[in-house]
N, C-alpha and C positions, 0 to 999 in steps of 0.2 A: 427443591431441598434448600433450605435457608445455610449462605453463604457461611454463617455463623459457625454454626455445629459442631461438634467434634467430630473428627473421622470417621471412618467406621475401620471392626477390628478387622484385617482381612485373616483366613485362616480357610483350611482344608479341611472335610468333613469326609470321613468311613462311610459312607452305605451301604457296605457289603452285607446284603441279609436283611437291611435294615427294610420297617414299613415305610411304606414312600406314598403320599395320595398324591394324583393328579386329576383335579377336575377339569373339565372341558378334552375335547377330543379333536379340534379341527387342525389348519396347519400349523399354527404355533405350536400347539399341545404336541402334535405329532413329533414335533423336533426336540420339545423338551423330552417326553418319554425315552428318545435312544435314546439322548446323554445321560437322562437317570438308568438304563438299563445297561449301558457302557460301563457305569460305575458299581454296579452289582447290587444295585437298588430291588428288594423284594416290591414289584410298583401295582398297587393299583389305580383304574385310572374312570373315574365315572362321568359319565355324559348321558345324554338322551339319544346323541348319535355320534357316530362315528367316520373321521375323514378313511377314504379306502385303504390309505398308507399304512395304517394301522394293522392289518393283517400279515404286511409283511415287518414290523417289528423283529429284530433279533434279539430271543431274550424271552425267559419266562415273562407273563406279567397277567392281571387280572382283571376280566371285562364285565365293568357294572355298568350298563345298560339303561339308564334312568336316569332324572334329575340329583345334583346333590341334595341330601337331607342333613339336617343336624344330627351328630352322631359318627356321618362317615370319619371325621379328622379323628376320633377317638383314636389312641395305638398305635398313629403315626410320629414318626420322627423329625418329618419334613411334610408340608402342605404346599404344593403349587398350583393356581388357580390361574385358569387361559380360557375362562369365559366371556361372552362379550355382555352379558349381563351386568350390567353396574351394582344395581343390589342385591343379584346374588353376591358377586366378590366382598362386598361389603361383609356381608354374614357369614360367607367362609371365613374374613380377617377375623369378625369379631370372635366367632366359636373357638379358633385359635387360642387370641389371643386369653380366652376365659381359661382354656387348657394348659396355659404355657406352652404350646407348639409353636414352630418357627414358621412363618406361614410369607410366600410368596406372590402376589394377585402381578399377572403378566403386567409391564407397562402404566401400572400405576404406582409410583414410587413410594405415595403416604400411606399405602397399602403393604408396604416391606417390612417383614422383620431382615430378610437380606438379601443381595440383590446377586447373580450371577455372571458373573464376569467372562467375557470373553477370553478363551482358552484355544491353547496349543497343546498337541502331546503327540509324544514317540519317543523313543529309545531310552525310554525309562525320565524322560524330560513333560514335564508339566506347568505351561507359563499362562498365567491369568494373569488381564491387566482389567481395569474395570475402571468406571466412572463415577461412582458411589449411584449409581441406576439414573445418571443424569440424560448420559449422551451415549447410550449402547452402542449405537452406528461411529464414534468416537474409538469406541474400545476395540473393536471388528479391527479399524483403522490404525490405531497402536498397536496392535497384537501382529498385522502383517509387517509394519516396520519394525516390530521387535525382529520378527522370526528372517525379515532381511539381512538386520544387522548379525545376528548370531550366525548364522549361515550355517553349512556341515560344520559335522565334529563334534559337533556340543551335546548331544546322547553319547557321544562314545566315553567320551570324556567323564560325560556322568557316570556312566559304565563303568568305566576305571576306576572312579575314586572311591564309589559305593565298596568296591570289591577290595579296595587297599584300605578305607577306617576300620573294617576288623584289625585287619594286623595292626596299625597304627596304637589300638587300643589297646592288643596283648605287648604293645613293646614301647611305649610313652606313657608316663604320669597326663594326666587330662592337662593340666597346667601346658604340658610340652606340646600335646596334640590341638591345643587352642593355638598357641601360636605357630605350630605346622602348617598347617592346615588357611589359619586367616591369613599369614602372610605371604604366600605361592601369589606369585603373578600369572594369575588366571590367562589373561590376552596371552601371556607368552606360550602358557602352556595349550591353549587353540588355535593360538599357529600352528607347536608341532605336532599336535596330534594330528592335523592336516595335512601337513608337510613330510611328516616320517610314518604316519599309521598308528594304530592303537601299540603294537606290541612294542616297538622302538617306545615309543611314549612311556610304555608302561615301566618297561626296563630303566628307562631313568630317572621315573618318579620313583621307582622302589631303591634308586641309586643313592634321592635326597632322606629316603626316611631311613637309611640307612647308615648315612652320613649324621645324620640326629640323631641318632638310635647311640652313636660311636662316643659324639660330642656329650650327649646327657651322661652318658656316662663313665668320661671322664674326670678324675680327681680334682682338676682345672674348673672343670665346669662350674661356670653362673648365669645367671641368668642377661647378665651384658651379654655375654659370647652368643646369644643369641639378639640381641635387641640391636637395632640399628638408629640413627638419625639421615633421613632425608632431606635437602635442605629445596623444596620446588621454588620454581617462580610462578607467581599468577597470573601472570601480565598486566596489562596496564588499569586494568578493569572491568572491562568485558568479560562474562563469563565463557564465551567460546574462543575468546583468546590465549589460553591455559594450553599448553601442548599435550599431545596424547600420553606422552609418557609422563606430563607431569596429572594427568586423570589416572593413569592407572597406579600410580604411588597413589591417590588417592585413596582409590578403590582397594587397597592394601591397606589402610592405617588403620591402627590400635587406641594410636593417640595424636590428637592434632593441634599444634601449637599455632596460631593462626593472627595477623596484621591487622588491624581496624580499617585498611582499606582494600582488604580482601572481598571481594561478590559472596554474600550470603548465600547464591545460588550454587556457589562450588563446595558452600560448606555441607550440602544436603548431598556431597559426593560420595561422602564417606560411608560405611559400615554403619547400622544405627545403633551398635556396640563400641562406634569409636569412644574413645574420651574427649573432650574439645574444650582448649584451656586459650582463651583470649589474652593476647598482649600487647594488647595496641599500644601504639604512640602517636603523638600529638606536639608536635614544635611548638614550644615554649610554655606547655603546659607539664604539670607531673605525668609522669607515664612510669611505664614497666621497667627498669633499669633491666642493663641490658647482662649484665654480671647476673642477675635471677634467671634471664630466660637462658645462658648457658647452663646455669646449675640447674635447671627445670629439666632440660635437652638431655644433659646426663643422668641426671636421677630417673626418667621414663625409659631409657633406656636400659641403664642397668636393672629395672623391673623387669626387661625382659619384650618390651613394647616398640611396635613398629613405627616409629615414630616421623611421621611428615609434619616438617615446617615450612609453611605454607607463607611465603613472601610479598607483598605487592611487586607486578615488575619482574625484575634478575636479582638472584640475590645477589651478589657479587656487585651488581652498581648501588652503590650509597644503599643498600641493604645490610653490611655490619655480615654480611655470610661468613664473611674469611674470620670473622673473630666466633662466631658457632663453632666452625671447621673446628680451630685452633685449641675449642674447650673441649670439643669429642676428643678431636686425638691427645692431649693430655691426658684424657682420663678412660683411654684406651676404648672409646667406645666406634663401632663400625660407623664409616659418616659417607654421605655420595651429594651430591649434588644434582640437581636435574633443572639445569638453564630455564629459563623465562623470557619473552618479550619485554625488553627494556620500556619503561613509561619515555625515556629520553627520546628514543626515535620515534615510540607505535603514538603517542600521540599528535605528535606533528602530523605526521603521515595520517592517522584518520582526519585531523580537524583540514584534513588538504595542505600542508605546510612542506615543502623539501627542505629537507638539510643539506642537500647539495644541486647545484644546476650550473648547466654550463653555461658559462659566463658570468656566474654570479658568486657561485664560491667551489671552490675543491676541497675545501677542510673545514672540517665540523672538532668543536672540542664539548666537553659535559662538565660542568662545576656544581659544586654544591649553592645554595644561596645561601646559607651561615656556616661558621665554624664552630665548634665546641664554647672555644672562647668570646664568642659573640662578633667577630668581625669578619665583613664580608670576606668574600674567595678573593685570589687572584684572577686576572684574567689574562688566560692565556694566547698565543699568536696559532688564529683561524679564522677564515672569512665568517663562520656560523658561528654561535655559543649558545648551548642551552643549557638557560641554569635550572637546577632543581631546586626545589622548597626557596623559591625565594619573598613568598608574600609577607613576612616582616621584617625583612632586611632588602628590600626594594631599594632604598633611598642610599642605601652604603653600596650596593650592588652597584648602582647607575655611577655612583661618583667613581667608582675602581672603572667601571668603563672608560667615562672622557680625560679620569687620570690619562688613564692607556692611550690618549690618543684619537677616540671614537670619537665621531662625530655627533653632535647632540641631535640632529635628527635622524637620526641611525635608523630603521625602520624597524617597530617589535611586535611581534605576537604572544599574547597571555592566553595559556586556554588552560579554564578550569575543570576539573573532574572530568579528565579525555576517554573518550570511549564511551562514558558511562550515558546514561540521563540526566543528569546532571551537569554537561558538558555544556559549557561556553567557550568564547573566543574573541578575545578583543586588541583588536590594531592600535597603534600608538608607533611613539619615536622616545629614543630613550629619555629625551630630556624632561618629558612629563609623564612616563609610565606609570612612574608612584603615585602620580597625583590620579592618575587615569583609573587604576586601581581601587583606590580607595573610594573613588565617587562612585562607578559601576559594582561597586560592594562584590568584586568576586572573591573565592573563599578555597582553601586549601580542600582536597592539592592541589596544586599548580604548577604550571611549566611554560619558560619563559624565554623563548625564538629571538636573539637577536642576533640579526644582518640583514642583507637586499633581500634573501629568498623569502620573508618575511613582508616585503613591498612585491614582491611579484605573487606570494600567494594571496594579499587583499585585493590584486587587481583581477587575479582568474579566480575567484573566490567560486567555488562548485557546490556550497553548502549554506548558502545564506540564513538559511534558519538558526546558525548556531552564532553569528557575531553582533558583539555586543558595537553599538558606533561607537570610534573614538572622539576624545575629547579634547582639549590641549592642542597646539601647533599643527597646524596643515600636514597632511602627510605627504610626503614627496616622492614621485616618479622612483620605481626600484634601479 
């Protein structure tokens, strides 16, 4: 199938009653037949012979005994062909195709109008995952690690909710039962129905639609009082480095207000009903003032929207969190936070860098690399300093160092876009960092290691694929 393509639609098909042909009879065919006779498929199924399994079929179905002829596809719904004939399947697709029928040929995918996905089902639960008909033995493979990850509970559960959207619907406006409904933290609620049983479970699900049921209609009521802001961290870059609770906010959002150097792969976390409103920033370019993205935060909100703001990192370090917080609670909107993997530590630490060692330092501090007003940070009293954002203010950076006292060959590490692909790392000493910078052309973000653990981590260096050589004065013994 060419990598190109558009998707395919995936979707669920009625058979009950339906005409169904299946040509061919051996053991493929034999397998396709139960699952169309599972489904309440009215199936006929024609061949010239017959695998013996076929007689124990459960399930009406109809035995034509003969090669297919043109004509049999007439008055079917569905066409699946598990011959090994190459042109017979051909002329099955084609007669199909002349008919407008959806037509199936086993194992040859240019022969699909659609392809069958590997499926689970019980307790009212029905999970197909499929490969667009690439890699079947793939799907077989994701389908048992789906059904590992879900574990018990997850029919019951379905059980449950099926049996509560009636009521939901005789006692909520649709409006109210869309954000019911999207915003329940599902993980939570298959713990307890695991943990306490269906009818505990049920008992306190009927406890929140009744608590909504109270709140909609009260006099007070708006649609804030139900909208929240979460403020997640994403970590440093990596998309498996996102905490699980900061996934399941995900797996909750209505609307996602999201950082330019947030993993694209987390953005496909969400709901494919979120809304997704980008606000990147970019140091020392125009970006998203940060006055809009509070008024954005509140206005999504008081719609009534489940709203995750999706951080690089923690929000709360050099993320502007506490100034979000500061504009929900003004304007009375529900706010929560859910911590993140700091870039200041997790990159050191993947690029192999410690921020403390014994004998080399006991105190790590985190500075910015600019100020609002354009002048670099102070620097504070620690054996470690990692600055953040400091790739254009490098040269005002270095000189507040040996103000302080630092020695100019102080031993540093620069690692570019950590975690990611993108990830470099280049050794220096502070007196030519800047200069080391700019020749080796690395590129924001950045995060910038200076003390010894920074000479002890080029000496045990356990990742040499990622550094770049340094340039400038000899580097010296940590």
């Amino acid at each position: 199938m060419p990598a190109n393509r558009p998707p395919l639609y995936p979707m669920s098909v009625d058979l009950v009653d339906r005409d169904v042909l299946l040509v061919g009879a051996g053991k493929v065919a034999l397998r396709k037949a139960q699952d169309l006779l599972d489904c309440g498929a009215r199936l006929r199924v024609v061949a010239p012979w017959f695998e013996p399994g076929f007689a124990k079929l459960v399930g009406g179905w109809t035995k034509i005994e003969r090669p297919w002829t043109p004509g049999d596809e007439q008055g079917a719904r569905l066409v699946v062909a598990a011959t090994s004939d190459p042109v017979a399947n051909r002329q099955i697709y084609e007669a199909c195709a002349a008919l407008g029928i959806l037509c199936n040929v086993v194992d040859v995918p240019e022969l699909c109008d659609f392809y069958v996905p590997a499926v689970a089902r019980g307790q009212g639960v029905q999970i197909s995952i499929g490969t667009d008909g690439a890699a079947p033995s793939l799907s077989a493979f994701a389908r048992r690690k789906l059904l590992e990850w879900i574990g018990d509970g997850f029919g019951d559960l379905v059980q449950l909710v099926a049996r509560l959207r009636a009521e939901t619907r005789a006692r909520l406006t649709l409006p109210e039962r869309e954000r019911f409904w999207k915003t329940l933290d599902w993980e939570e609620w298959l713990a307890r129905i695991r943990r306490d049983g269906p009818s505990a479970c049920e008992r306190a699900l009927r406890e929140c639609i009744d608590q909504r049921v109270a709140d909609a209609g009260s006099p007070d009521h708006t649609p804030a009082a139900q909208g929240r802001v979460v403020l997640v961290g994403a970590g440093p870059g990596h998309p498996d480095l996102i905490t699980r609770m900061g996934l399941r906010a995900l797996g909750r959002a209505t609307a996602l207000v999201y950082d330019r150097l947030v993993s694209p792969e987390l953005l496909r976390m969400v709901p494919t009903s979120c809304q997704l409103f980008p606000v990147g920033k970019k140091g020392f370019e125009p970006s998203f003032p940060q006055s809009e993205i509070n008024a954005l935060l509140v206005q999504l909100a008081r719609e009534g929207q489940f709203v995750v703001r999706l951080k690089g990192g923690d929000p709360f370090v050099f993320g502007r969190g506490g100034e979000e917080v500061e504009a929900c609670l003004a304007a009375g909107v529900a706010v929560e936070v859910v911590p993140g993997l700091s870039s200041s530590l997790a990159v050191p630490a993947y690029a192999g860098i410690p921020i403390t060692h014994r004998g080399l330092s006991r105190s790590f501090a985190i500075i910015s690399g600019f100020h609002a007003d354009g002048r670099a940070a102070d620097v504070p009293d620690a054996e470690t300093i990692i600055v953040m954002m400091p790739l254009h203010s490098m040269a005002g950076v270095r000189d507040r160092f040996l103000a302080a006292g630092w020695a100019a060959d102080t031993p540093c590490a620069a690692v570019q876009a950590g975690t990611t692909a993108g990830e470099r790392v280049l050794y220096s000493v502070l007196a030519t960092l800047d200069q080391d910078l700019q020749r080796e052309g690395l590129q924001s973000p950045l995060i910038v290691v200076v003390g010894r653990v920074a000479g002890w981590a080029r000496e045990h260096a356990y990742r040499p694929e990622l550094h770049t050589p340094p340039h400038g004065a000899a580097f010296p013994n940590a």
